[in-house]
Phi, psi and omega in degrees: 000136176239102180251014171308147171300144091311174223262163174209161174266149219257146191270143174290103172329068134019120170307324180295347191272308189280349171288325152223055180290115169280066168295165165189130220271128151292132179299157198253113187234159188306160168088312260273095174301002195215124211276141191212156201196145187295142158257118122046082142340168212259175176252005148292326168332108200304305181330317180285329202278317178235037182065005195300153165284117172341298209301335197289346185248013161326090206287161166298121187268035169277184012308170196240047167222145146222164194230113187270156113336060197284088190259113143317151171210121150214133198011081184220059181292300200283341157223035201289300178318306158322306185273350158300350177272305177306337156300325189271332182288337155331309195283294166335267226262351173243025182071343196284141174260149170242201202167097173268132172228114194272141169212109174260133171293087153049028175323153172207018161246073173061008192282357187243164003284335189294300182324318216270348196253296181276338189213310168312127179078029168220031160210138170288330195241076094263153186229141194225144216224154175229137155261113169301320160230166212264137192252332177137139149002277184292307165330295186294351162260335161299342118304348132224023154291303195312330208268318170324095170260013152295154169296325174244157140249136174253159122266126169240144165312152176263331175272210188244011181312306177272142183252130182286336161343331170289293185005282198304318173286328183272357163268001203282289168342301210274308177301342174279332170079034180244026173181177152241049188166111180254122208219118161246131184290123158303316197264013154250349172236204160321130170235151183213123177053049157310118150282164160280352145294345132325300182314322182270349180279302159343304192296319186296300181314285184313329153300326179311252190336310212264329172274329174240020146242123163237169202117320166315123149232057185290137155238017168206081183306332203244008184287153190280357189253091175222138162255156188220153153284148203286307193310307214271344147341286195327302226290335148346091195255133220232138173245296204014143164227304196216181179337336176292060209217303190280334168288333211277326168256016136294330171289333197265347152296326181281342189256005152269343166121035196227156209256104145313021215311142192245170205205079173332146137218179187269139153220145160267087196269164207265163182269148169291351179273344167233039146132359198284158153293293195321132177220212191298302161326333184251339147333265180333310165314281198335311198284289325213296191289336180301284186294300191302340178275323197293351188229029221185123158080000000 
C-alpha cells in the first residue's frame, strides 16, 4: 500500500479565494509528504449568504484544541467538494480548528483527478493520502487515524448523510473532560429516508453490542459520527477493512472500560442510487466482528 501524497503542481490562487479563505496552518515537520492551500468557506456559510465580510466574522483560532477528520473517499466526485466546504464552514462560522484528512480508497470515477487537481496543495489544513488500490472502508480510516495529529478525531462520510455542522455539540462531552468516546445517535435525534432494512439491521447491532457488554446502553452503534480522544484511539490495535471498523472499535472501547456518551444528530441517508455502498453482506460482517471482538484484542 502506498499512501504517499503524489507530488503536483500548486493551482493558482485567486484574490477572491484569499480574501475568504478559512485556514488553519499545519505544523510544519521534516518530511512532511502533504501539500497544503486555503479552503474555500461553505457557499452556505450565513456570512457569504448576506454579504458580511468573511474576515469580519472570524472566530479566535487559539483553542488549546484541534479535531482532524477523518473521510474515507471512494468514488465520491459528486460530493466530495461540497462536504469540504461544510466542513470548512464549522471551522468559519463556529471556531472548531480542524485538520482534515482525506484518504481515497482506490477511487476510478474520477474522485482523484479531483483530489489530486482541486484540492491536494490549496487548503493548509488538509491532508490527502492515496490507497493505489481499494482496500476498504475500515482501512481507510485506519490510515488516517495512524496520520491524525488533533486532539480529537471524527469520522466523516465523503457524502452528505451527516451534517458537519454538528461538530461542536459532539465535542462538547470530550471538552468537558466527562469521556474519550462520543457517539452520534441517529435515533436520538432525526433519522430521514433509512430503508427499512438498514433500520432494522442498526437495530440488531446495536442490541448485539448492548448484550454482549452489559451495562452498555448505546443506542446507535453503527452510527459514522463517532469521536474519540486521538491518544487513546491511537491505543487501539485496529483490524478494519471494509465496514467492520464501527463493531470492531465498539467492541474494543467497552473492553477497555470506557463510558460512551451519545449526542442526538440529524442524519439524512442517501439512496444505493445515489450512491450508498453498504450492503446486506456487510450486516452480517458487522455482527461477526461484534462477537469476535467481544472475546479478542
Amino acid at each position: 500500500m502506498d499512501n504517499a501524497a503524489q507530488p503536483v503542481e500548486p493551482m493558482p490562487e485567486s484574490n477572491e479565494a484569499d480574501s475568504v479563505a478559512a485556514t488553519l496552518p499545519i505544523p510544519s515537520t521534516p518530511g512532511n509528504r502533504f501539500a497544503t492551500a486555503p479552503l474555500m468557506p461553505s457557499p452556505l456559510s450565513p456570512a457569504l449568504l448576506t454579504g458580511v465580510d468573511p474576515m469580519a466574522a472570524t472566530p479566535d483560532r487559539t483553542a488549546a484544541y484541534r479535531l482532524s477528520v477523518a473521510i474515507p473517499v471512494y468514488n465520491e466526485r459528486e460530493t466530495l467538494v461540497e462536504i469540504l466546504h461544510r466542513i470548512a464552514a464549522v471551522e468559519e462560522r463556529r471556531g472548531v480548528p480542524l485538520e482534515i484528512l482525506l484518504v481515497d480508497d482506490g477511487s476510478t470515477d474520477g474522485t482523484r483527478d479531483i483530489l489530486r487537481n482541486e484540492i491536494e496543495g490549496r487548503y493548509p489544513n488538509v491532508r490527502v493520502l492515496y490507497h493505489e488500490k481499494n482496500q476498504g472502508k475500515g482501512a481507510a480510516i485506519v490510515t488516517a487515524i495512524r496520520e491524525a495529529t488533533g486532539d480529537f478525531l471524527i469520522v466523516q462520510d465523503a457524502d452528505l448523510e451527516y451534517d458537519p455542522d454538528q461538530y461542536p455539540e459532539l465535542l462538547q462531552p470530550l471538552l468537558d473532560g466527562k469521556t474519550d468516546v462520543v457517539y452520534g445517535s441517529r435515533f436520538k435525534g432525526s433519522v430521514a429516508n433509512m430503508a427499512f432494512a438498514n433500520l432494522v439491521a442498526n437495530r440488531v447491532l446495536t442490541l448485539t453490542a448492548n448484550l454482549l457488554f452489559p451495562g452498555t446502553h448505546i443506542s446507535d452503534e453503527a452510527t459514522c459520527y463517532k469521536v474519540f480522544r486521538t491518544p487513546f484511539l491511537k491505543s487501539i490495535p485496529l483490524r478494519a477493512r471494509r465496514f467492520d471498523f464501527c463493531p470492531e472499535v465498539t467492541a474494543k472501547v467497552l473492553k477497555r472500560g470506557k463510558k460512551i456518551v451519545e449526542v442526538p444528530i440529524r442524519y439524512t441517508a442517501r439512496t444505493n442510487a445515489q450512491g450508498k455502498k453498504i450492503r446486506w453482506t456487510d450486516g452480517v460482517d458487522a455482527l461477526l466482528a461484534l462477537i469476535k471482538y467481544r472475546f479478542i484484542d
